[in-house]
VEXTI-105803 format. One record per residue (C-alpha): residue in one letter; x, y, z. Coordinates in steps of 0.05 Angstrom, whole numbers, padded with zeros to 5 digits, always signed. Example, Ala and Ser with C-alpha at 12.3 -4.5 7.8 and 13.67 -1.06 7.14 Angstrom:
2
a+00246-00090+00156
s+00273-00021+00143
END
This chain:
307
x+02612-00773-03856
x+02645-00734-03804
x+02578-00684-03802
x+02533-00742-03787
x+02584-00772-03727
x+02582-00709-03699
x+02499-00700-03700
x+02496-00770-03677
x+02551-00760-03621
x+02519-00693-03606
x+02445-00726-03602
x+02473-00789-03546
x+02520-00735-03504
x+02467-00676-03497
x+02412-00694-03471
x+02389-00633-03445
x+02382-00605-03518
x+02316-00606-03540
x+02305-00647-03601
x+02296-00606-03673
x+02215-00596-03689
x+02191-00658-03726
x+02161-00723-03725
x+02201-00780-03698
x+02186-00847-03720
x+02212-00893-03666
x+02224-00961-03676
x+02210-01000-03601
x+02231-01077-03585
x+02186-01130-03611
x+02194-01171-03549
x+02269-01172-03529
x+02285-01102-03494
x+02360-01101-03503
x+02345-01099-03580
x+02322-01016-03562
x+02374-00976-03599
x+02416-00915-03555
x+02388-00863-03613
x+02317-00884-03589
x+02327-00888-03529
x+02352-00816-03530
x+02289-00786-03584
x+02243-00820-03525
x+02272-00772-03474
x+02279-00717-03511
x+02220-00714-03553
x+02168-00668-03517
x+02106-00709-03531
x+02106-00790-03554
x+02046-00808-03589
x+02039-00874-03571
x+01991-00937-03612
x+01973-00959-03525
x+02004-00909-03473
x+01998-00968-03425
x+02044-01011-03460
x+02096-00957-03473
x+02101-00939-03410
x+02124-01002-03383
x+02173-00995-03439
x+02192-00918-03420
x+02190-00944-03337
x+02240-00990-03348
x+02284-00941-03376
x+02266-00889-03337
x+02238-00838-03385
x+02192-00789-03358
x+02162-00768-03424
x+02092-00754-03429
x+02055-00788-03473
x+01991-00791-03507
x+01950-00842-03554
x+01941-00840-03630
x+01915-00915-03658
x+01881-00936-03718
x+01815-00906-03702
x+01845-00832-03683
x+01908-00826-03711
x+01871-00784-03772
x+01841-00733-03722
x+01902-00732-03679
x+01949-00713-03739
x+01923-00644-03740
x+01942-00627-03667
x+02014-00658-03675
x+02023-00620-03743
x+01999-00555-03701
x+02051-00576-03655
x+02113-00587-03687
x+02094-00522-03729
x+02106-00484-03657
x+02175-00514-03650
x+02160-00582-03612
x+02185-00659-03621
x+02135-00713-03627
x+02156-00780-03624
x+02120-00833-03655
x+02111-00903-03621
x+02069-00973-03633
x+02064-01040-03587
x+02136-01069-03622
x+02167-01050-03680
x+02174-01000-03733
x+02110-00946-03736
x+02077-00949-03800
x+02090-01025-03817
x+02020-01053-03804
x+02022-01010-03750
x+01995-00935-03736
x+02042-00877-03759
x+02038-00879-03840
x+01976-00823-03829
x+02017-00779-03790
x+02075-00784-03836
x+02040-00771-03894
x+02005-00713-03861
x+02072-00684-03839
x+02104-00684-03908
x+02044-00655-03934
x+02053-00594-03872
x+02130-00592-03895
x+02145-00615-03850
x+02212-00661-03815
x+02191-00732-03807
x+02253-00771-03780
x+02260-00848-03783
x+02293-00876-03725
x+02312-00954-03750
x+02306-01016-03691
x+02272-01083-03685
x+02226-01103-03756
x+02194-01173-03741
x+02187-01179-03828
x+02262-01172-03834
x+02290-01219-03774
x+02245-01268-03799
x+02277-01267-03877
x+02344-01270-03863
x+02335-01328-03819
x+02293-01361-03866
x+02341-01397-03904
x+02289-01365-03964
x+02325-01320-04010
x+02329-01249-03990
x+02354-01214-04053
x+02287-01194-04065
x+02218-01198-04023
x+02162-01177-04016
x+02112-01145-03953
x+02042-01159-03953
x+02022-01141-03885
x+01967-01191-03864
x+01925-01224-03908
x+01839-01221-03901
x+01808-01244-03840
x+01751-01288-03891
x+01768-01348-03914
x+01748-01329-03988
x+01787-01259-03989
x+01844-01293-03958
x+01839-01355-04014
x+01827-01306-04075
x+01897-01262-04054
x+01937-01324-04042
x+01920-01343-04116
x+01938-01281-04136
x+02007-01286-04094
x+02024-01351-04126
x+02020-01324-04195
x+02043-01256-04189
x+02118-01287-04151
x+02118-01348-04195
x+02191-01346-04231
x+02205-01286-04197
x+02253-01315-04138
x+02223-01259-04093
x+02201-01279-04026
x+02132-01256-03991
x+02128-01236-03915
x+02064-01239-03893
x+02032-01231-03818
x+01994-01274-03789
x+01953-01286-03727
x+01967-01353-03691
x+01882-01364-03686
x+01889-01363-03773
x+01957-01386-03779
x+01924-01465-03797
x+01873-01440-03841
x+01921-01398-03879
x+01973-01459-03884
x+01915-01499-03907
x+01903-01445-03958
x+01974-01440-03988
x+01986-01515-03990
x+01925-01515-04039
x+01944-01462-04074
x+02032-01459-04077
x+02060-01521-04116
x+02069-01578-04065
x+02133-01580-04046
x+02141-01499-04039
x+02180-01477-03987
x+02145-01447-03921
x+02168-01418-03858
x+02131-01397-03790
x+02183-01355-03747
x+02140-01348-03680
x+02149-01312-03618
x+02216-01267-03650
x+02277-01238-03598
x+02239-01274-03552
x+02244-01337-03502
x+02204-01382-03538
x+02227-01361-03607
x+02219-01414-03661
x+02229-01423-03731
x+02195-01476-03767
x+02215-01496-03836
x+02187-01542-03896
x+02128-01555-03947
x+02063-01520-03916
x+02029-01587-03906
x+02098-01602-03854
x+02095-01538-03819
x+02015-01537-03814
x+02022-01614-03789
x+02071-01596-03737
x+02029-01528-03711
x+01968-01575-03710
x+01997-01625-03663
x+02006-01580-03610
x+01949-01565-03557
x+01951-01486-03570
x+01984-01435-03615
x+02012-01376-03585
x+02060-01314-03602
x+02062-01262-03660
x+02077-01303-03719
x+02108-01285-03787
x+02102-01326-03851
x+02148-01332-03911
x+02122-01359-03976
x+02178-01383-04024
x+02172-01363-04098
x+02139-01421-04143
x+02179-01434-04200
x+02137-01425-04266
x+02089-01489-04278
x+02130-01497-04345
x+02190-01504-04314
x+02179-01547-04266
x+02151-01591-04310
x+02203-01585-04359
x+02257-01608-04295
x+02215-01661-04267
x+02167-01720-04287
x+02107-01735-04250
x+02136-01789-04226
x+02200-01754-04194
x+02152-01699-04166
x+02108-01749-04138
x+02181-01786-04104
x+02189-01714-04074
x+02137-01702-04047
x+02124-01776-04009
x+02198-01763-03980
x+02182-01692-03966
x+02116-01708-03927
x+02120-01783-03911
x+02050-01797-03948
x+02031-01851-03990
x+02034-01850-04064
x+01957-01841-04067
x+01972-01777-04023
x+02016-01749-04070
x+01983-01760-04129
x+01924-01721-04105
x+01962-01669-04077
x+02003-01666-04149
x+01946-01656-04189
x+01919-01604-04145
x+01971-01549-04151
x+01982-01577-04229
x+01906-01558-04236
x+01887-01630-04269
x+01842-01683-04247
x+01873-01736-04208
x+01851-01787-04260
x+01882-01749-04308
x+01952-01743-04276
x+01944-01815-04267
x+01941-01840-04333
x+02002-01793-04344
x+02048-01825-04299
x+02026-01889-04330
x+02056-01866-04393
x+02106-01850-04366
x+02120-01910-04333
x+02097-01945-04399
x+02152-01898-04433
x+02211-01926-04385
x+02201-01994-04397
x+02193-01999-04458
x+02264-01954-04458
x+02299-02000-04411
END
């Protein structure tokens, strides 16, 4: 423990030193500066080179902190060619520090090639922790965070992004693990629209928007409450994460709740109509509406004739 205050300590107090060869994977703010750590903030001046996802938008980030490192771009489309270069680089004793928009490199973001291309070089490759939009929005979800999953974004089409959501439902169904997902806000409806045909109705949902910054926002409920509420509003805007809560298995439910109580639920949940619910039921079921139908008549068949 004591080794590691001292290299830390060492790293903030010296900052003359030149930083140990290696990759440095530098996580920036997503949108509130003051959430830069000091050990970033201190790799960013060091470092000899920062590879940066747009050198235009790091530099306002390195201006207003007066760092005077030079940069130089590596994105999606050349971050493969570039690799070579930086690998030749740190092999001659220099720093490279790694950079996107916001956020960690490597999550959805450019830096995973150069990584993996440094490892493969033996080479150091140094992760430097900060701002993660996929984690602030979990653990103020109110969804349960002992175990999640990331899935990045989901496919721009509309039948890609339909067939993975399927897949979603059943591979977290009576797992309690939560999915993170990215979203654009141009998709965010469509995608809603998408889960609240596909997740059991009253499934949790939540849209954190606009993270660390002014406008931040959570929105929680049923998809159909949160993609009602984004609807309403004249535009969209902000980076948006979504968080899918785990359907319990069909079985289960079913075994915990008549049609009847589920349809209750979900008329309080949503403020529809019975005829609403009912369709909304047998959707995510999988059954004909006709068919659910003549099962809550049974059912309500079954109580009177126990009462």
């Amino acid at each position: 423990m004591s080794a590691a205050r001292v290299m830390i300590s060492d790293g903030l107090n010296e900052n003359e030193t030149p930083l140990a060869p290696g990759l440095y994977l530098v996580a920036t703010p997503i949108g509130n500066l003051g959430d830069i750590t000091l050990r970033a903030l201190d790799v960013l001046r060091r470092a000899d080179r920062i590879a940066a996802e747009d050198t235009r938008q790091t530099q306002k980030l390195l201006n207003h902190f007066q760092i005077d490192t030079p940069t130089e771009s590596c994105h999606e489309f050349n971050e493969a060619l570039r690799a070579t270069a930086f690998i030749e680089a740190i092999r001659e004793g220099k720093s490279i520090a790694v950079v996107t928009d916001a956020g960690m490199p490597g999550i959805s973001d450019p830096g995973s090639r150069l990584a993996a291309a440094a490892i493969a070089a033996g080479l150091p490759v140094i992760p430097i922790p900060g701002a993660n939009a996929a984690l602030s929005a979990l653990v103020a979800s109110g969804l349960p965070t002992s175990e999640f999953q990331f899935l990045g974004f989901l496919p721009e089409k509309a039948g890609a992004r339909r067939t993975r959501l399927e897949a979603l439902a059943k591979e977290l169904a009576g797992t309690g693990r939560t999915a993170i997902l990215y979203e654009a806000p141009h998709r965010i409806l469509e995608t809603l629209t998408d889960v609240e045909a596909v997740f059991p109705p009253l499934q949790r949902v939540v849209v954190a928007r606009e993270l660390t910054k002014l406008h931040e926002e959570f929105l929680r409920g049923t998809a159909a409450k949160v993609r009602t509420e984004l609807a309403s509003r004249d535009r969209i805007r902000g980076e948006i994460t979504l968080l899918l809560e785990a359907p319990a298995t069909q079985s289960a439910a079913s075994a915990t709740q008549s049609i009847r109580q589920q349809i209750d639920a979900l008329q309080s949940a949503e403020g529809i109509d019975e005829k609403e619910a009912l369709k909304r039921l047998a959707r995510a079921l999988g059954q004909s509406k006709s068919k659910l139908y003549r099962e809550l008549q049974r059912e309500l068949a079954g109580s009177r004739r126990r009462s």
